[in-house]
Residue frames as qw, qx, qy, qz and C-alpha x, y, z in Angstrom:
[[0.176, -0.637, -0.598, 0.453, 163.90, 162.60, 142.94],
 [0.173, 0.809, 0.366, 0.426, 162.19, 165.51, 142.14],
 [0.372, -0.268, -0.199, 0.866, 164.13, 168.89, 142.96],
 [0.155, 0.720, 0.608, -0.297, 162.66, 172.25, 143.10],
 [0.517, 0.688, 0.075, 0.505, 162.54, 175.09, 139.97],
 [0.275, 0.054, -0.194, 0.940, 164.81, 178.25, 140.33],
 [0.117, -0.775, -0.473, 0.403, 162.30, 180.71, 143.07],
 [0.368, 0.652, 0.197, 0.632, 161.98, 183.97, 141.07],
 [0.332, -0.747, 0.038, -0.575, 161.65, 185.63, 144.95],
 [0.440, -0.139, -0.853, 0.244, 161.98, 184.97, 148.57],
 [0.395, -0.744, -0.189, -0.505, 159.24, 185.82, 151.10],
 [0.108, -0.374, 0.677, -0.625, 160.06, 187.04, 154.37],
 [0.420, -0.568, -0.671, 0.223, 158.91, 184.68, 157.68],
 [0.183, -0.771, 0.102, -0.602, 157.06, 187.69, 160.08],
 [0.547, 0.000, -0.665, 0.509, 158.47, 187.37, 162.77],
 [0.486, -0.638, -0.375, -0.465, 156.29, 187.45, 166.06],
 [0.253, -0.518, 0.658, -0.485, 156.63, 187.39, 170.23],
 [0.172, -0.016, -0.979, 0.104, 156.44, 184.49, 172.08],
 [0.379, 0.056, 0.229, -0.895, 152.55, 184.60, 171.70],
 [0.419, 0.102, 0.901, 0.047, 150.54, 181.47, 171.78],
 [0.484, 0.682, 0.506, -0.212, 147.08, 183.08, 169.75],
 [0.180, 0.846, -0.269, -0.424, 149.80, 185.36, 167.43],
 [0.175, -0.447, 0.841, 0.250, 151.93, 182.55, 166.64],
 [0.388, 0.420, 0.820, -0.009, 148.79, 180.21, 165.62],
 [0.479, 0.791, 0.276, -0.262, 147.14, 182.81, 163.56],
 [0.230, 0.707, -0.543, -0.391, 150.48, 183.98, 161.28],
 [0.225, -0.271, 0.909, 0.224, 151.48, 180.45, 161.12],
 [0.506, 0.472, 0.721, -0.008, 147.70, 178.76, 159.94],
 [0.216, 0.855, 0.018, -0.471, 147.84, 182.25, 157.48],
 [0.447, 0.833, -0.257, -0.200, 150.81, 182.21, 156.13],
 [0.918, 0.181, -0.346, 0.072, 152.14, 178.78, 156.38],
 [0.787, -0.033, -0.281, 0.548, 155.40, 179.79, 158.77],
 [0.095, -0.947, 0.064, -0.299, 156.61, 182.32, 161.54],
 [0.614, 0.260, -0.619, 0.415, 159.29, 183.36, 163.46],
 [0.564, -0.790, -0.242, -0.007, 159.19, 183.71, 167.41],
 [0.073, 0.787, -0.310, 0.528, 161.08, 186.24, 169.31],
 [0.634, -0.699, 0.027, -0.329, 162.47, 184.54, 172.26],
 [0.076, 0.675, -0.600, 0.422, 165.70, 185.92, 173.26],
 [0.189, -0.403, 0.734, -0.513, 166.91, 183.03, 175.91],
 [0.825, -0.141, 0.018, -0.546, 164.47, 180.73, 175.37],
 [0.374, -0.304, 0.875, -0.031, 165.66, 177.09, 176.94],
 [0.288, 0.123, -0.820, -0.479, 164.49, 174.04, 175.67],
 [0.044, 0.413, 0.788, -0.455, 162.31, 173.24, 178.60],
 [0.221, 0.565, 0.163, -0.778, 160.78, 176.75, 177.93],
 [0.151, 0.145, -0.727, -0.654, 160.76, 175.65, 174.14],
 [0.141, -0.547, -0.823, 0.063, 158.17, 172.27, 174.98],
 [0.001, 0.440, 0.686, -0.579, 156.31, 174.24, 177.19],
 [0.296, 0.471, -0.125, -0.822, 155.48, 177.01, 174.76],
 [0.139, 0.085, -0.849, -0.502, 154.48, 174.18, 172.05],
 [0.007, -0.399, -0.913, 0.079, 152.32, 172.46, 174.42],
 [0.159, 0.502, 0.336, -0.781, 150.29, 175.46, 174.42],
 [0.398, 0.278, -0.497, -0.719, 149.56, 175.18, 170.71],
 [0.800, 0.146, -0.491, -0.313, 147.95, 172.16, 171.13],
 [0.974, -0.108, 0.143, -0.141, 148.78, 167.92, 172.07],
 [0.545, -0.564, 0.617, 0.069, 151.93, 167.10, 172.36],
 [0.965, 0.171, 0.159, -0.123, 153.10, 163.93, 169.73],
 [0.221, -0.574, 0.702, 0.358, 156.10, 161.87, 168.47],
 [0.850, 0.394, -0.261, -0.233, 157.03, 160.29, 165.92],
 [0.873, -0.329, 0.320, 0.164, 158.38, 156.70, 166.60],
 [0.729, 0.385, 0.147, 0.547, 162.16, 156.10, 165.48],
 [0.382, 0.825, -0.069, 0.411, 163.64, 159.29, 166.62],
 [0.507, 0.155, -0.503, 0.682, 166.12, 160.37, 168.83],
 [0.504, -0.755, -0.400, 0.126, 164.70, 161.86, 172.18],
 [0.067, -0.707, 0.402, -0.577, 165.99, 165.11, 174.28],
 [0.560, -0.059, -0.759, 0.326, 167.09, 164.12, 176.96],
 [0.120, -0.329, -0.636, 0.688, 164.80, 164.97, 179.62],
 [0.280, 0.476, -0.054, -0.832, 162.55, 166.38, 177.11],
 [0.492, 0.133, 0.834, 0.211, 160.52, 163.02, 175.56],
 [0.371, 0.812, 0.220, -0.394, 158.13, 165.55, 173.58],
 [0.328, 0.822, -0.342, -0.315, 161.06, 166.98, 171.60],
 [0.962, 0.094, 0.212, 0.143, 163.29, 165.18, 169.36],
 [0.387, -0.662, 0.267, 0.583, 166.87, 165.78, 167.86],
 [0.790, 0.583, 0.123, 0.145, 167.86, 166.72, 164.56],
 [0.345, -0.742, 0.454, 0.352, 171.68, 166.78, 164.12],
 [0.515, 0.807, -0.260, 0.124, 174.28, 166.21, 161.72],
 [0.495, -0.576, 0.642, -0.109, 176.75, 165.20, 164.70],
 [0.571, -0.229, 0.777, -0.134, 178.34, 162.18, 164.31],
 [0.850, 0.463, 0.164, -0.189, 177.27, 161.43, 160.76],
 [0.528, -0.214, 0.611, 0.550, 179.34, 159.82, 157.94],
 [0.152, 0.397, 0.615, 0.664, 177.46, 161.00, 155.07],
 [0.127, -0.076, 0.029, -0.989, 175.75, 164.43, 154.59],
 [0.407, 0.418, 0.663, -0.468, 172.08, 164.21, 155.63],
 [0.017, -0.082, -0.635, -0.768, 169.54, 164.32, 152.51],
 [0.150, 0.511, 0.663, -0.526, 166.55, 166.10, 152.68],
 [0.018, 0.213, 0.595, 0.775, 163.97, 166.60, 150.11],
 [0.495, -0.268, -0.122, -0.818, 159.99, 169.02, 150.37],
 [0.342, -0.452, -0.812, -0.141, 157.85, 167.00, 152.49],
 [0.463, -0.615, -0.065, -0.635, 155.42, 167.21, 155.44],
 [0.066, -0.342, 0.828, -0.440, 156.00, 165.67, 158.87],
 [0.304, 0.054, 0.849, -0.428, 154.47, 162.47, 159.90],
 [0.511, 0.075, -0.204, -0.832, 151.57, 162.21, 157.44],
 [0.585, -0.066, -0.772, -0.240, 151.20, 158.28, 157.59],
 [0.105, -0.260, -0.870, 0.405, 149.26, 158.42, 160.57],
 [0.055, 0.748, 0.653, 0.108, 145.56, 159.36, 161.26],
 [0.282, -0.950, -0.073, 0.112, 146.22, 162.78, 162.91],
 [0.834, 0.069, -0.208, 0.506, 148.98, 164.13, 161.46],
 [0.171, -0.575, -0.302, 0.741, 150.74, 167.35, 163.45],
 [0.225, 0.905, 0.339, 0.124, 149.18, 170.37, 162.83],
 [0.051, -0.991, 0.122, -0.036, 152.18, 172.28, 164.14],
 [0.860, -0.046, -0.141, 0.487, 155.86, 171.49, 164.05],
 [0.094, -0.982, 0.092, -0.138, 158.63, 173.64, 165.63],
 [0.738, 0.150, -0.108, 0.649, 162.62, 173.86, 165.65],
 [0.399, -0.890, 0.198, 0.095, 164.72, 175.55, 168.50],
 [0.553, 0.718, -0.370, 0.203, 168.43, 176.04, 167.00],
 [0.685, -0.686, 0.151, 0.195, 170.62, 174.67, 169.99],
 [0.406, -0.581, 0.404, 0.578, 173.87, 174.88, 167.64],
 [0.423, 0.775, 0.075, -0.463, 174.48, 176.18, 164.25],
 [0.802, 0.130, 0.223, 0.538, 176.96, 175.45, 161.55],
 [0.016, 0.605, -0.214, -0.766, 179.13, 178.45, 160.32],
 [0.242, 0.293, -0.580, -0.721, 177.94, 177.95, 156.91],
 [0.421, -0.197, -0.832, -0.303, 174.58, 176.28, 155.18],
 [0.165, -0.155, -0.794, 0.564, 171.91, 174.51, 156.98],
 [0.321, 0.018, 0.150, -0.935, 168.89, 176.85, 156.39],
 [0.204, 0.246, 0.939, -0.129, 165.18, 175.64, 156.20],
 [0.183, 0.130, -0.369, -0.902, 163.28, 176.52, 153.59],
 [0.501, 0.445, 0.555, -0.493, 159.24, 176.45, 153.63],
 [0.072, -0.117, -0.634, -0.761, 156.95, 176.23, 150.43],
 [0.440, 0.030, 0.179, -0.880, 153.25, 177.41, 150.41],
 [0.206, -0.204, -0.797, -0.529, 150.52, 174.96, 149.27],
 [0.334, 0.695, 0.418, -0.480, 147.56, 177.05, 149.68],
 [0.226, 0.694, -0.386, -0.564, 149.57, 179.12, 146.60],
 [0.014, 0.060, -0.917, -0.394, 149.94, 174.99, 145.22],
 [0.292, 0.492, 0.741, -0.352, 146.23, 174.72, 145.36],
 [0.334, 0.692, 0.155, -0.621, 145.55, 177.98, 143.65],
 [0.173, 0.566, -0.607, -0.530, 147.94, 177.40, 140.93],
 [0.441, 0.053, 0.874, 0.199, 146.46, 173.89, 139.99],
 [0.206, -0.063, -0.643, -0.735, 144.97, 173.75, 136.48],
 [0.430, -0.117, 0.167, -0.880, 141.33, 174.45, 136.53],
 [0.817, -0.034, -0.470, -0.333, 139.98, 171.24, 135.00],
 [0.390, 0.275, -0.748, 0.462, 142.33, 169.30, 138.19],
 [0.251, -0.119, 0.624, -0.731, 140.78, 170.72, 140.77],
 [0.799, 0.025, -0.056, -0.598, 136.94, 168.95, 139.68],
 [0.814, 0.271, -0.509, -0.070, 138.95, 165.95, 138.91],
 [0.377, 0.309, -0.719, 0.495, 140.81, 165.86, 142.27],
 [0.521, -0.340, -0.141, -0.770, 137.52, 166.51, 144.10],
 [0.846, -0.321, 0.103, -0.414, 137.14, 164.09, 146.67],
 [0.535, 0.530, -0.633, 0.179, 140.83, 162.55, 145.99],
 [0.506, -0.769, 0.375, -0.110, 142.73, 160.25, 148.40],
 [0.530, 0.579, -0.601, 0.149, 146.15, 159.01, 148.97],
 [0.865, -0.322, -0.259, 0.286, 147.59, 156.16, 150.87],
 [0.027, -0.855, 0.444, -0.267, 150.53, 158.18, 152.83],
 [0.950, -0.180, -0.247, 0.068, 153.32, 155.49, 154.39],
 [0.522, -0.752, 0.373, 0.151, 156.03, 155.31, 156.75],
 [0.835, 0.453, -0.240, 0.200, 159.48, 154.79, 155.38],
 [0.572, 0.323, -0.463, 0.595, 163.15, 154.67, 156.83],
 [0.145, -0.583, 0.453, -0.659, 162.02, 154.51, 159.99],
 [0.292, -0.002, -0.931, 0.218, 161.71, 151.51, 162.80],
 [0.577, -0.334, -0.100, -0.739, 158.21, 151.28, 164.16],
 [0.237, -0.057, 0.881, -0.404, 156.91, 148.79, 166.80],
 [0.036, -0.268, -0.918, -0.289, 154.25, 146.42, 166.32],
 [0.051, -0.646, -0.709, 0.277, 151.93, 148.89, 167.53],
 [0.035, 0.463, -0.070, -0.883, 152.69, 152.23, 165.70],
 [0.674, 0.547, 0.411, -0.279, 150.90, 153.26, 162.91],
 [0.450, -0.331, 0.584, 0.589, 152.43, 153.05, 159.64],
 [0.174, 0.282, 0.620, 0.712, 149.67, 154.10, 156.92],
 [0.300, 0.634, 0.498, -0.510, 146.51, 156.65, 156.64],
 [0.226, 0.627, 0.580, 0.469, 144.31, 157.22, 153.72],
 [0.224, -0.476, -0.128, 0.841, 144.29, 161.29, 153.29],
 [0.499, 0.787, 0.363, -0.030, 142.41, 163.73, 151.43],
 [0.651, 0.078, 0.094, 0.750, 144.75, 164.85, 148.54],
 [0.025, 0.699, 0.180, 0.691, 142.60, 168.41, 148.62],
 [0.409, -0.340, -0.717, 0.450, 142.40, 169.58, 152.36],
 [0.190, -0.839, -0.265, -0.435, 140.44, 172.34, 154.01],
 [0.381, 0.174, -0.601, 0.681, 142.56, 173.65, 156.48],
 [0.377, -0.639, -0.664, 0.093, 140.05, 174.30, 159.90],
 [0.137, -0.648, -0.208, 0.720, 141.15, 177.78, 161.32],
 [0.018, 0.364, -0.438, -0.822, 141.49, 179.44, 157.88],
 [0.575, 0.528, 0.418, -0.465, 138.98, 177.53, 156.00],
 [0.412, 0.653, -0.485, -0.411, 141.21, 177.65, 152.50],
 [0.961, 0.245, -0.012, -0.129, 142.04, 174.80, 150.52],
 [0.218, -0.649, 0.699, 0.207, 145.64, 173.33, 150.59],
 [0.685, 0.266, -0.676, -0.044, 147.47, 170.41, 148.09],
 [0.703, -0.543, 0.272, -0.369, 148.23, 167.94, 150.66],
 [0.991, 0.096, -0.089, 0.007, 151.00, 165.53, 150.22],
 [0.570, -0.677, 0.457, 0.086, 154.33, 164.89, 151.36],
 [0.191, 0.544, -0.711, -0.402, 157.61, 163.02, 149.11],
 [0.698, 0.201, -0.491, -0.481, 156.34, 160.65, 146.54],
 [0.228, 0.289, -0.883, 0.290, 158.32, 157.95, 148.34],
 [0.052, 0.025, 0.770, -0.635, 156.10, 158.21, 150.90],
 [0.578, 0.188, 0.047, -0.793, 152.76, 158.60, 148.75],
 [0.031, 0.050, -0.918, -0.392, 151.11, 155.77, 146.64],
 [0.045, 0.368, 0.920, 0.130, 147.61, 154.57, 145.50],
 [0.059, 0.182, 0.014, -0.981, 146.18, 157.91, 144.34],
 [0.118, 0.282, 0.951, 0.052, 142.73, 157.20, 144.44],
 [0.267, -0.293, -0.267, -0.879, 139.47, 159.45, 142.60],
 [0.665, 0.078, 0.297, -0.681, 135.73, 160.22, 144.11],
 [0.780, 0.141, -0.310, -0.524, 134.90, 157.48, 141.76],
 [0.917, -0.159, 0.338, 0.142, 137.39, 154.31, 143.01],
 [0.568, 0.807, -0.083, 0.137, 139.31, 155.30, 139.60],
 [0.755, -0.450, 0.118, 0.462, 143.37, 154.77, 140.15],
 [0.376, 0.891, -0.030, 0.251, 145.11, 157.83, 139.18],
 [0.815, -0.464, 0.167, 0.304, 148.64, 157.08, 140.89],
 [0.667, 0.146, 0.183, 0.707, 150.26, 158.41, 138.15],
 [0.198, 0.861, 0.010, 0.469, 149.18, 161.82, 138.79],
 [0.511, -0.846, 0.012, 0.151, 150.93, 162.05, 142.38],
 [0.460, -0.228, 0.211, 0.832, 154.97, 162.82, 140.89],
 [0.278, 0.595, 0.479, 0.583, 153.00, 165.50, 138.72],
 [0.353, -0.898, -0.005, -0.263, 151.39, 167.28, 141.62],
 [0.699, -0.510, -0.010, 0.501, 154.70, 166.95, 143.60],
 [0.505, 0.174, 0.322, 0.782, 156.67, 168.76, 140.98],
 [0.231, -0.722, -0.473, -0.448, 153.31, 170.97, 141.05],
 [0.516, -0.841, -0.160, -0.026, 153.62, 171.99, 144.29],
 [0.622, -0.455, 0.178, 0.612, 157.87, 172.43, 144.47],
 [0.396, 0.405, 0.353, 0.745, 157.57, 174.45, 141.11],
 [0.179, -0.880, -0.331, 0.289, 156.24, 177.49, 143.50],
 [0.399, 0.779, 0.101, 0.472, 157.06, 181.01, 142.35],
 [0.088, 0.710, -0.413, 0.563, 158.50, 181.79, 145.58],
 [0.758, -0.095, -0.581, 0.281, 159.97, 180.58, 148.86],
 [0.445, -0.860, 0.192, -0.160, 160.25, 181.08, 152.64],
 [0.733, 0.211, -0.524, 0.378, 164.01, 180.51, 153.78],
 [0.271, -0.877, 0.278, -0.284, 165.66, 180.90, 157.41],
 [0.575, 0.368, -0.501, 0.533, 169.28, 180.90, 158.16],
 [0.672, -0.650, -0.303, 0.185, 169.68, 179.63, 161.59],
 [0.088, 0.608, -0.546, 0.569, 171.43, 181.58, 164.63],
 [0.209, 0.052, -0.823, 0.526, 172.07, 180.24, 168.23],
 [0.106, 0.296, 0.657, -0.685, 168.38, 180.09, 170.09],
 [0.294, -0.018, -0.463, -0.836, 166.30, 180.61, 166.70],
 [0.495, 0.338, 0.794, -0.100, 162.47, 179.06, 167.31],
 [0.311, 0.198, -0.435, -0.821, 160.37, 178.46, 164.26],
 [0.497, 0.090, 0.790, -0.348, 156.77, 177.44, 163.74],
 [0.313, 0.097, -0.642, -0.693, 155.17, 176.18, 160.83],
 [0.827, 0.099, 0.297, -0.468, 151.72, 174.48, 159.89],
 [0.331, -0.003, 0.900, 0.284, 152.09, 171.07, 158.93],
 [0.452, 0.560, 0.672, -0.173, 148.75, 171.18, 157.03],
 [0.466, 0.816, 0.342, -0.013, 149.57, 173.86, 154.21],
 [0.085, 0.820, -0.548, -0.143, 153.80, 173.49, 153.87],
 [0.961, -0.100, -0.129, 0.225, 155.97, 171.35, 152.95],
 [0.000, -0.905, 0.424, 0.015, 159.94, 172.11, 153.92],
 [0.920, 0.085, -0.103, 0.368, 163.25, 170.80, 153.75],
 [0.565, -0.692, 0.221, 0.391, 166.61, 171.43, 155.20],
 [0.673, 0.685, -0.252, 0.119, 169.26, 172.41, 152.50],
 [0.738, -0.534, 0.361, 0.200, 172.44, 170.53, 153.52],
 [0.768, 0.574, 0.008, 0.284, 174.28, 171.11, 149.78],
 [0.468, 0.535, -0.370, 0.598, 177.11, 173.44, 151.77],
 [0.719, -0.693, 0.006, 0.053, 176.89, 172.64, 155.79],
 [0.660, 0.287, -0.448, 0.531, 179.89, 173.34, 157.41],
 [0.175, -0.345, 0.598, -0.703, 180.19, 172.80, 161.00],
 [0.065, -0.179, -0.969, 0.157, 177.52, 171.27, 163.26],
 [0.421, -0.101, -0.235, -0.870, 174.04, 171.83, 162.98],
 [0.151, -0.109, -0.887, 0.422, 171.96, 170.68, 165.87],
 [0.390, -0.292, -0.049, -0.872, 167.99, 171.71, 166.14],
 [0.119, 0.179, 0.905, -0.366, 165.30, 170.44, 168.66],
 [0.438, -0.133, -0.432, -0.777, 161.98, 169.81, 167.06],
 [0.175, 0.216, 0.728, -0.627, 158.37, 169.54, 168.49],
 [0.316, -0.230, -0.589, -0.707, 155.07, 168.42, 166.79],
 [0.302, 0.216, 0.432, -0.822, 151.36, 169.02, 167.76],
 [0.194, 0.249, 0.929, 0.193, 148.81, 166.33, 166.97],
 [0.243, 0.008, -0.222, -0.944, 146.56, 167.31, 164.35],
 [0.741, 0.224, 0.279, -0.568, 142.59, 167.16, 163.75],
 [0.592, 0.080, 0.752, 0.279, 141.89, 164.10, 161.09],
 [0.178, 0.186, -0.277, -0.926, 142.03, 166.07, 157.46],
 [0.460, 0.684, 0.367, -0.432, 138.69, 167.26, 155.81],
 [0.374, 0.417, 0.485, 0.672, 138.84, 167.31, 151.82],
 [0.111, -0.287, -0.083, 0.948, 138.68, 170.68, 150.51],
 [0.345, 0.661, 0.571, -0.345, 135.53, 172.14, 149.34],
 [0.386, -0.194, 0.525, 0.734, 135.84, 172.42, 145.47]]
């Protein structure tokens, strides 16, 4: 599996109030923010999401309890260290979320952080002759290691360029290889072997957002123009977060 180069920087997340029209503009901007809210429950968590938007799960996770919206991510109770590599949330379905968000409910002393990558900044940086050649691209996105019902969805055809809709910029679009396949030109033309190129492409960013949880942290990000991943190489303790996604528009190729 592809792993990402050494970051020559890290950029700061700004970090905002619990404002529904602030929190949507830094995040579609600049890919990830934080939210100031001292005390915020987990009810109060949802509730502030649903304002961004539609609710959505993703089948196969673990539920809050009393809180079907949100889901758990934990570390509890495992035998083997979790493994998390760059992606995007949910992409193999038509609509995937435009927003995801994580409310810290317990930390680990040590490790654990979550670390964002830009792709507007993977867009910019693609070789010039790429971008004509990726022009009207799509990719099969699929579900993996998770248990679906006979009624979930479990593939969508995606542009690999996207236009993001509030901002209007172009983003890479794709999520871990695993999960990609049948990379497909404007023409019909199978070019499947460029999608571990542009992954590597897009984790070979010159710099990185990172944030080290505390007790009651929220963070939002756009699904549409990050990918992240959890770094679990030196957890120690438990490390418990409640995440919430927000069904997106169907993507738009990017205007090239």
């Amino acid at each position: 599996m592809s792993t990402p180069a050494v970051f020559e920087k890290s950029r700061t997340i700004k970090t905002v109030g619990l404002n529904t029209e602030e929190v949507r503009h830094v995040a579609e901007a600049e890919g990830v923010v934080r939210v100031n809210a001292p005390g915020l429950t987990a009810h109060g968590f949802a509730d502030f999401l649903n304002t961004l938007g539609t609710p959505m799960f993703t089948e196969g996770e673990t539920p809050v309890a009393g809180l079907p919206d949100l889901n758990v991510v934990t570390n509890v109770g495992r035998t083997s260290k979790p493994r998390s590599v760059y992606h995007s949330d949910t992409t193999y379905v038509a609509r995937p979320p435009s927003y995801a968000g994580l409310l810290a409910v317990e930390v680990p002393e040590r490790g654990g952080a979550t670390m964002f990558l830009d792709q507007y900044e993977a867009y910019e940086r693609l070789p010039e002759d790429l971008k004509p050649l990726l022009n009207g691209a799509t990719m099969l996105h699929s579900a993996t290691g998770v248990t679906l019902g006979p009624e979930a969805e479990t593939s969508a055809r995606h542009p690999v360029l996207r236009r993001h809709p509030g901002t209007g910029r172009s983003s890479l679009f794709l999520t871990t290889p695993a999960r990609c396949s049948n990379l497909r030109l404007a023409s019909g033309e199978d070019r499947s072997d460029l999608i571990a190129p542009l992954y590597d492409h897009a984790l070979n960013s010159k710099s990185i957002r990172s944030h080290s949880w505390s007790n009651g942290d929220v963070i939002v990000w756009d699904n549409r123009c990050t990918l992240h991943a959890a770094d679990h190489s030196d957890v120690q303790g438990n490390r418990t977060l409640f995440r919430g996604l927000i069904r997106g528009e169907v993507p738009t190729a990017a205007d090239t």
